[in-house]
LUMMIFI-656760 format. One record per residue (C-alpha): x, y, z; residue in three letters. Coordinates in steps of 0.1 Angstrom, whole numbers, plus 5000, padded with zeros to 4 digits. Each point is the difference from the previous one (the first is absolute). Layout:
// LUMMIFI-656760
XYZALA ...
//
This chain:
// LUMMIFI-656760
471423850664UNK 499949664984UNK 496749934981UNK 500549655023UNK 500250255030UNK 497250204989UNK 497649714992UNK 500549845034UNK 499550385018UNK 496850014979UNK 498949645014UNK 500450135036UNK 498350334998UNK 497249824983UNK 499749795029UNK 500350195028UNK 497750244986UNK 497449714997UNK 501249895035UNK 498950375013UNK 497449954983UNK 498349725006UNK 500650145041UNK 498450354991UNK 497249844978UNK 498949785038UNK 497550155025UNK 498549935029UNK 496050085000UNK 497649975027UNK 496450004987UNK 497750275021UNK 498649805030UNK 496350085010UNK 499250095027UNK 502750175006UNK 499050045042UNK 498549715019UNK 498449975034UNK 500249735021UNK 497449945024UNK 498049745012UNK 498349884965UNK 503349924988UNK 500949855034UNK 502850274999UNK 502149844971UNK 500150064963UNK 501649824969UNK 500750214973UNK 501749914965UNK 502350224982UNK 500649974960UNK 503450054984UNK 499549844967UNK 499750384981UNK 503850005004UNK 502350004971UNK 503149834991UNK 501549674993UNK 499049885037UNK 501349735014UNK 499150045037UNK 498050225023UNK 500250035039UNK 497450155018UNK 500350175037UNK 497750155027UNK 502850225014UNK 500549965037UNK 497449685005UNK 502449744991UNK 497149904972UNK 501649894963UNK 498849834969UNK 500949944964UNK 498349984965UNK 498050264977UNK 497750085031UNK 500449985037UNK 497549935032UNK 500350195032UNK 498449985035UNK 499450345017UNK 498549965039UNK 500550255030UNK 503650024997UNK 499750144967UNK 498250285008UNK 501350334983UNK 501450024969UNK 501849714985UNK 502849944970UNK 499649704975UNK 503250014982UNK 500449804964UNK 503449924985UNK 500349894964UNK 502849864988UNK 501649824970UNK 503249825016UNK 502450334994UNK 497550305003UNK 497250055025UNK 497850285004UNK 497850085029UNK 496550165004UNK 497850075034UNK 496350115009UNK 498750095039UNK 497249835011UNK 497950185031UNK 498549815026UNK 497750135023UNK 499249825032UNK 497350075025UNK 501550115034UNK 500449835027UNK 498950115037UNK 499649875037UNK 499350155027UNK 500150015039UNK 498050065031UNK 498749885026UNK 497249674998UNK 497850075031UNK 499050315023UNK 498050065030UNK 496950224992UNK 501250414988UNK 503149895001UNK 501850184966UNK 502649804986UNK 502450124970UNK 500649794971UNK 502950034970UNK 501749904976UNK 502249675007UNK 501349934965UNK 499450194963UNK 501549854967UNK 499250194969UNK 504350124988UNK 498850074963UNK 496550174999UNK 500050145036UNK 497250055024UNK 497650334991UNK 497749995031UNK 499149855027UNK 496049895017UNK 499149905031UNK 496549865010UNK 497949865026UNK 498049764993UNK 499850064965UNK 499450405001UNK 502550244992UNK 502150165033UNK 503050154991UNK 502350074966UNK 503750104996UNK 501549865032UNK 502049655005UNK 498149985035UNK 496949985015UNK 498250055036UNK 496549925006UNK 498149865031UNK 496349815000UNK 497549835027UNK 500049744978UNK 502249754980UNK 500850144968UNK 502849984968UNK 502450274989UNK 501249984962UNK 502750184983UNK 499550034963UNK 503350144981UNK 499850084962UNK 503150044980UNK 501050194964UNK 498649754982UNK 496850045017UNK 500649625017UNK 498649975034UNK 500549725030UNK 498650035034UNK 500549825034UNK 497849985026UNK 500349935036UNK 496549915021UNK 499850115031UNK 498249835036UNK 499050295025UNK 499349905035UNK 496650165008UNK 499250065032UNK 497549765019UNK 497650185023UNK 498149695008UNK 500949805031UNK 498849694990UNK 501350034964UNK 501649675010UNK 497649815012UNK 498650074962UNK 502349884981UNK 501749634991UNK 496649855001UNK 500849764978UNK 497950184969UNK 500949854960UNK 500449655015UNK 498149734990UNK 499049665019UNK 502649965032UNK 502050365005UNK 503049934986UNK 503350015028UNK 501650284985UNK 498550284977UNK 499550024964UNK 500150374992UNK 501550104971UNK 503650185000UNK 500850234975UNK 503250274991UNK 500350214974UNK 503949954987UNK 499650204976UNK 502850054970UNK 503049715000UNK 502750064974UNK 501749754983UNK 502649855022UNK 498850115034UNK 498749775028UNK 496850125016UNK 498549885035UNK 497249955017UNK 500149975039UNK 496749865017UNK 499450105035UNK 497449785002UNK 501549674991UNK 498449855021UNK 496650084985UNK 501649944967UNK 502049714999UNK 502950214985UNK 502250195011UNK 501750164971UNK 499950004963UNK 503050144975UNK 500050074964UNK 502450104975UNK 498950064961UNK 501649994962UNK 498450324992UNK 498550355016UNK 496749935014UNK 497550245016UNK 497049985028UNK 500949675015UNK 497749885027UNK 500549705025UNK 496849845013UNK 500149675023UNK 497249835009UNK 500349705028UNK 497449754991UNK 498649695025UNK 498949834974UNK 501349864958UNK 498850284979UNK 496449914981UNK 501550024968UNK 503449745007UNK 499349674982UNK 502949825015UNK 500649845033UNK 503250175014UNK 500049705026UNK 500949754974UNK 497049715019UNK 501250165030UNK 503949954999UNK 500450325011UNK 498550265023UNK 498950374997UNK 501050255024UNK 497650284982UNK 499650124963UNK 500650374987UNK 499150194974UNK 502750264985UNK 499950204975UNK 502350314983UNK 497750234984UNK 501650144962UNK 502549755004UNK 499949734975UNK 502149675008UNK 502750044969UNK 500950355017UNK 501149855030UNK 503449895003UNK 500449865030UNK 497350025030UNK 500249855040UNK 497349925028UNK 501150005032UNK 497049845019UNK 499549825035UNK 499049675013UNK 498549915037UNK 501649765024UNK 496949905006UNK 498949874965UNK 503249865002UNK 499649775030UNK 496049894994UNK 501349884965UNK 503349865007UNK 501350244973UNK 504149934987UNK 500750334999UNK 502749894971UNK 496849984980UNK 498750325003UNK 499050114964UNK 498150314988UNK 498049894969UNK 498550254972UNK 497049904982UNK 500650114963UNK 498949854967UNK 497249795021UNK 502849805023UNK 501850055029UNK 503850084998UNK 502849935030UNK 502250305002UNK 503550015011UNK 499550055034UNK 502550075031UNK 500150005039UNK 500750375009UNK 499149915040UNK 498949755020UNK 500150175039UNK 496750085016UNK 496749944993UNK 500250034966UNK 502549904968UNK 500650244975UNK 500949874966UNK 500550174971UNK 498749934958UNK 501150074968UNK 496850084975UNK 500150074963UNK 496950195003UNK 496450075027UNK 497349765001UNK 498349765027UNK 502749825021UNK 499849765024UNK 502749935030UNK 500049615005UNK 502149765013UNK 500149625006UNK 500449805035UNK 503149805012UNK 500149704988UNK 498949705024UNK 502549775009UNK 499149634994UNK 498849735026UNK 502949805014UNK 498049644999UNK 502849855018UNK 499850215028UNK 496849825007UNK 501249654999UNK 500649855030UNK 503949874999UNK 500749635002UNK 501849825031UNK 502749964992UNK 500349665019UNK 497149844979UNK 502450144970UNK 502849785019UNK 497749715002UNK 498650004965UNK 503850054984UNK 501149645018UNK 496749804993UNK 500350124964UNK 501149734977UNK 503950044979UNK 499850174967UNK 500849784975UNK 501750274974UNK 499749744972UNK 496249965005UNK 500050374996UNK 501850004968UNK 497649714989UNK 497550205009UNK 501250354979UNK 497250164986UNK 499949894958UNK 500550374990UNK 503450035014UNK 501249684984UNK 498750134966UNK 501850305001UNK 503849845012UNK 499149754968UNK 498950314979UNK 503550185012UNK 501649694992UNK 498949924966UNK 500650394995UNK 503649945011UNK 500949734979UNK 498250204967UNK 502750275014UNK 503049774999UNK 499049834965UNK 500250334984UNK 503150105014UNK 501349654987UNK 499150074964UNK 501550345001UNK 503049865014UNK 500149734975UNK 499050294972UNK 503150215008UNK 502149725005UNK 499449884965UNK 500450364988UNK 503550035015UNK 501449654988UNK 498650114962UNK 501750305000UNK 503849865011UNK 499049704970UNK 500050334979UNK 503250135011UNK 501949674997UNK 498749974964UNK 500950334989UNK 503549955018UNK 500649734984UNK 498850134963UNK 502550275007UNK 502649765005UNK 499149794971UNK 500450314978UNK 503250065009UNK 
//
């Protein structure tokens, strides 16, 4: 070999071991993350962000790539930021990937998430008096951590353990609760509340009752009693309803929510009012624009506003309050008093047949409302309508004893203001037409100044030769 052949052999080897090298010297490092298991539950509104460190890896780095495997969640840089919530729950893979344009190298770490399970269950919401009725399990999420054991009660006092159902039968109205705890030792109950039909052995039991009693002043035309249902736990996502018997009594008839996040022990209560609540500051008739048909008070127990995604009252107005105050029904508004004013919610016509009209609300939340609407509007008094026509032979009469218009008189006679402005247009005309004369006269002069200059440098040319 050729000390030129062995020089550049050398060179190459030298290089491609430093290539190798620099690849092998490069590694990925995720720094220990702590705490290495997280809960969600409902302190952390069921969601964590969590940061993960890669600046302990090695290597002439020119890039790193970060992935929660199987979330569709990426970042870049020296350290990464990822959001774990309910679908996370189990163990998870954060993946790094270092690299310097031609070698990469890859480090991963698990991260367990626990998440508190998730139960529902189902049974029956009223019974007549003894009568046993079986509840159970409608719906248990818990994939990861599993459920350990299950606990029924009544009214608060241990009944049963270990089975996913439940029978019991009272004189009396009453609540049945399961309680599930999983591997983790995470809990989440559901409860279900339960009307029993007692027995009346009076005769005149009647005759006792509906006496008007928690009115003040006038008794009001319809009761005020308060309605309340236990919902219980909504996930995220699902659409929970309320149906009211008594809408009548109520004003509504139905009320639907769906939530952003898992939410436990939600309660309903509507209250019809006959009067503005004490404690409203502002006038929801606007200095009597509008009418009231009645005011309510509703309200969602452990349900804030900002967990509510999307929520709907289906509520009923009378013929009759229609009629006595001549009520568009186009204008037909449900109104929530929040942040010490009244709002106007999107409101629609579900049905307009019978006695009453149903319409239907969208609410961003539970507070007082109001269901208003405004009158048709009066058409205006025809003034001519009460004017007595002319006779039309006095019209005849009048037209031949009047006296020939004299047109020039009436242009003698033109009021001054319309004479100014034809002598203002006029004078503004001929401003108009001087200009365009000096511009004409301008490029004229231009023209004829520029064919002098030709003919002079013509006739130079010619000179020259």
């Amino acid at each position: 070999m050729s000390k030129n052949n062995t020089t550049r052999f050398v060179a190459v080897l030298v290089a491609v071991l430093l290539f190798v090298g620099a690849g092998a010297a490069m590694e990925a490092n995720i720094q220990p993350s702590s705490p290495s298991d997280i809960t969600l539950d409902s302190s952390n509104n069921y969601e964590v962000e969590k940061e993960f460190d890669g600046t302990a890896s090695t290597g002439d780095i020119t890039s790193y790539t970060w992935d929660l495997v199987g979330s569709g969640q990426s970042d870049t840089g020296p350290q990464a930021e990822f959001t774990f919530d309910r679908d996370s729950s189990g163990t998870n893979t954060i993946r790094l990937t270092v690299s310097n344009g031609t070698h990469s190298d890859v480090d991963e770490v698990t991260q367990v998430l626990h998440d508190e399970p998730q139960v529902t269950i189902t049974g029956p919401s009223s019974l007549d008096e003894d009568e046993e009725g079986t509840w159970e399990i409608d719906d248990l999420q818990n994939e990861f951590d599993g459920p350990v054991s299950y606990t029924w009660e009544v009214d608060g006092s241990e009944e049963a353990t270990g089975d996913d159902s439940f029978s019991h039968s009272a004189s009396s109205d009453f609540t049945v609760t399961l309680i599930v705890e999983d591997n983790a030792g995470l809990t989440d109950s559901d409860t279900v509340s339960v009307n029993v039909d007692e027995e009346d052995d009076s005769d005149d039991s009647d005759d006792d009752s509906g006496s008007g009693s928690g009115s003040t002043g006038p008794a009001p035309s319809v009761p005020s009693d308060v309605f309340s249902e236990l919902v219980g736990t909504v996930r995220a996502g699902d659409v929970a309803t309320v149906e009211i018997e008594e809408d009548d009594e109520y004003g509504v008839r139905s009320i639907s929510i769906s939530v952003n996040t898992y939410t436990r022990d939600v309660r309903i209560t509507v209250e019809k009012l006959d009067e503005e609540p004490a404690d409203v500051t502002v006038d929801v008739t606007r200095n009597g624009e509008r009418a009231v048909s009645h005011y309510m008070d509703i309200e969602a127990e452990n349900l804030d506003d900002d967990r509510i995604d999307d929520s709907t009252i289906e509520f009923n107005v009378e013929q009759d309050w229609i009629d006595a105050n001549d009520i568009d029904t186009e204008t037909v508004r449900l109104e929530r008093y929040h942040d010490g004013d009244w709002q106007e919610l999107v409101t629609e016509l579900v049905d307009g047949t019978g006695a009453t009209w149903v319409f239907e609300a969208e609410t961003p939340g539970f507070s007082y409302f109001a269901v208003t609407g405004a009158s048709t509007e009066e058409e205006p008094d025809d003034e001519e309508e009460d004017v007595t026509a002319p006779d039309e032979t006095d019209e005849e009469d009048e037209v031949e004893d009047a006296d020939p218009v004299d047109e020039t008189d009436d242009m003698d006679d033109a009021p001054a203001e319309t004479v100014e402005e034809e002598e203002s247009l006029l004078d503004r005309t001929g401003v108009f037409l001087l200009i365009l004369l000096v511009i004409g006269l301008v490029a004229g002069g231009v023209v004829l100044y520029r064919r002098k200059e030709q003919a002079r440098s013509m006739f130079r040319d010619l000179s020259g030769n």
